[in-house]
C-alpha positions, 0 to 999 in steps of 0.5 A: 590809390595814392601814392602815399598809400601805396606805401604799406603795399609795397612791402616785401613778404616771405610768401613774395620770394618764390620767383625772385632768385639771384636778387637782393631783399629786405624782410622783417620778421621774428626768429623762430629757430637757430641751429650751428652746423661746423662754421655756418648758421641757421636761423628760421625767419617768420613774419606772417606770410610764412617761415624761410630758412636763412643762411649765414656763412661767415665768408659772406659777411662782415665779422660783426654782423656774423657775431650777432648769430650769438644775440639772436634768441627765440622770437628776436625781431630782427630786419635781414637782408639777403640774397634770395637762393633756390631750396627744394626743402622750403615751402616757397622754395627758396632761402636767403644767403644773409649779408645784413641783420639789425635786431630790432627787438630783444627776446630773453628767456622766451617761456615756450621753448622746443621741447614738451610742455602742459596743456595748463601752461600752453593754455596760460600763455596762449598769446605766445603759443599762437606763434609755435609751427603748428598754431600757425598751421592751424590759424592759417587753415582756419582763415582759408575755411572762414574766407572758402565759407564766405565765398561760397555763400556769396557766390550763391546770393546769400546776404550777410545779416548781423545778428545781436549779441545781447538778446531776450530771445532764448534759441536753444537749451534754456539752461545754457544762456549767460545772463546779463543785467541790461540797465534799467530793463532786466536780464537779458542774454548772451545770444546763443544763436543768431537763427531767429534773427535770420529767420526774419531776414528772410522775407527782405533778402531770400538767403541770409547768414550770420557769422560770429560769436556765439555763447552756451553756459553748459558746464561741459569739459569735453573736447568739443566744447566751448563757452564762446565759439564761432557759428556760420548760421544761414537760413534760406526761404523756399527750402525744405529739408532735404534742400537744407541738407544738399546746400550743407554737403556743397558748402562742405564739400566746396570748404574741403576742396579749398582747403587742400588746394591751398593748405596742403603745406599747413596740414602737412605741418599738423600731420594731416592724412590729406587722402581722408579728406579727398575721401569726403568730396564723394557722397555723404551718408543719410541716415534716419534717425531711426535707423541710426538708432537701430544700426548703433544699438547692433553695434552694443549701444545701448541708446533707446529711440527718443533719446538722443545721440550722445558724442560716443554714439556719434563716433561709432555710427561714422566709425566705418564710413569714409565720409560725413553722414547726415542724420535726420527726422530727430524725436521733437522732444530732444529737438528745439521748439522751431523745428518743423514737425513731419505729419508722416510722424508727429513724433519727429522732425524735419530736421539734420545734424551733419557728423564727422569721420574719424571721430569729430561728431556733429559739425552742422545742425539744421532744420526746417522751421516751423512755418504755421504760426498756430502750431509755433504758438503752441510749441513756445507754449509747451515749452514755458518760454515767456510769450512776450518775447517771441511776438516779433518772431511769430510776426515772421509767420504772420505776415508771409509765411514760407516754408524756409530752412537754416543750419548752424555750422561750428567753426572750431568743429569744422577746423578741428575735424579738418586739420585733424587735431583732438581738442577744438580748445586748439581750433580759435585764438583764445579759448573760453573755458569753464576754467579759463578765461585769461588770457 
């Protein structure tokens, strides 16, 4: 590294001030909140490593930098410099005695002030919502799962294979795709699933995954859903389902392990009950479809078999368990065509959807694909998808066909069930809505 370049590195951080008591420093930052107690001054300082406590006492400092306390609005972007001190109430556990402040930048009026306000204005001014306590919390953790994620997958020798955004080839629901008109070629889609992809990824590389956006145009306004979101999607050669469904448990499991070992100070911030967590690094639940279906209906649902599991239903299987609970072999028909049917029940098949406690429902949905290229022709068939479109797909059968399994993983179901919050709109940046698409 240069020594030019070395430059951006050398910045002093929030996060960088646990072992630097008694010494002098400069940060920079935004003002997150001020408070007076008799004749000394408060003031909250965050600049993206974390929020430290800064301390003004009118003794210490010269009259006018001390009268600038009065200049410093909520969100002001400001240079301070100050000793660094031990505090026992701080996340780093230190604070800073100011000597110096310069205002870099003015905030007049700042619109999200501490007090309540609608779920419509926090959602129309998002962009200055993602600076409040617990966004940040929230934003933090889901960094911590997307990197604990990758880090997982790496350290089992999966590939990373980009999938396409703009695709011809339907994944899921029919009726859910966003279509687009692609020059001079026709309508293409918004890809809804990059699983096909990765399926033909796999006789190059054995274990693939993708990670990005994806998209459904299903007109649904509950909590749990969005018209963008971000999906893990991987797909193993070699693996069956139970294979599928044991990697999914460790990738949970290593997730939630990572997240308590370096969130714990934001899930306290979102009133986390950490305990419910820990339950869940002991062994999940299975359940066949079947029996679900007759434990729910002993609970007074009314879900008939081939129907399939609705989020109530989802929220009362889990309702006593203290930890996910897979439940597999689904009826075909409420399934997607590529899932591998089971010979023991042709009804069925070899499938896995991973539910949350507490509530959350389904967070990972998975399968073994259909391998035989007879029977994958046929399914494409039976379900009136034009079969020009999925040659390419079928050549994966053709030419090596292996037994192989996948999974989609829901980031924002994910962040949301971990950092136990009620509404995944909360759980990305910028949520996409059936209402909303600003800012």
């Amino acid at each position: 590294m240069s020594e030019e370049s070395k430059r951006w590195n050398e910045r002093l951080y929030i996060r960088d001030l646990a072992d630097k008591v008694g010494q002098t420093h400069t940060l920079e930052g935004w003002v997150q909140f001020t408070r007076k107690s008799g004749k000394i001054r408060f003031l909250g300082l965050r600049d993206g490593s974390g929020t430290i406590q800064c301390v003004m006492v009118r003794e210490e400092m010269e009259s006018q930098q001390f009268d600038l306390f009065s200049q410093l609005k909520q969100e002001t972007s400001i240079r301070l410099t100050g000793v660094v001190q031990p505090s026992d109430r701080s996340q780093f556990g230190v604070e800073i005695l100011t000597q110096e402040i310069e205002i870099l930048g003015t905030s007049n009026q700042y619109p999200i002030t501490p007090k309540e306000h609608g779920v419509d204005f926090l959602l129309g001014n998002r962009h200055l919502w993602l600076r409040s306590k617990k966004q940040i919390a929230i934003s933090q953790v889901r960094s911590i799962i997307i990197q604990a994620i990758r880090d997982f997958l790496f350290e089992f020798h999966f590939v990373q294979m980009d999938s396409p955004v703009l695709t011809r080839s339907v994944g899921e629901d029919p009726e859910g795709l966003f279509a687009i008109d692609y020059f001079d070629l026709g309508t293409v889609y918004l890809a809804q699933t990059g699983q096909l992809y990765l399926e033909a990824s796999i006789s190059a590389h054995g274990r693939v995954f993708c990670f990005g956006p994806t998209f459904r145009a299903e007109k649904s306004k509950t909590r749990r859903h969005l018209t963008e979101f971000w999906m893990l999607e991987a797909e193993m050669a070699f693996f069956d389902n139970d294979d599928n469904m044991d990697l999914e448990e460790d990738l949970i499991k290593f997730v939630i392990k990572r997240v308590l070992d370096r969130s714990e100070w934001y899930l306290k911030q979102l009133d986390r009950d950490v305990d419910k967590l820990r339950q869940c690094l002991d062994p999940f639940m299975r359940l066949s479809y079947s029996e679900a279906v007759e434990i729910l209906q002993k609970k007074g649902s009314s879900v008939q078999w081939g129907e399939d599991l609705g989020a109530a239903d989802e929220t009362l299987l889990t309702e006593d368990s203290r930890v996910p609970a897979f439940v597999y072999d689904y009826p075909q028909a409420v399934k997607a065509f590529y899932m591998k049917r089971n010979d023991a029940d042709p009804r069925t098949v070899k499938c896995a959807d991973l539910i949350a406690p507490e509530g959350f429902g389904e967070i990972i949905g998975g399968s073994q694909r259909e391998d035989s290229l007879e029977l994958l022709a046929q399914r494409i068939k039976d379900e009136n998808l034009p079969p020009e479109n999925y040659e390419w797909y079928l050549d994966v059968r053709r030419y090596g066909t292996v037994v192989h399994s996948g999974f989609g993983l829901g980031l924002e179901r994910l962040v949301g069930w971990i950092c136990g919050i009620p509404h995944i709109r909360e759980a990305i940046p910028f949520p996409r809505l059936m209402e909303r698409v600003t800012p």
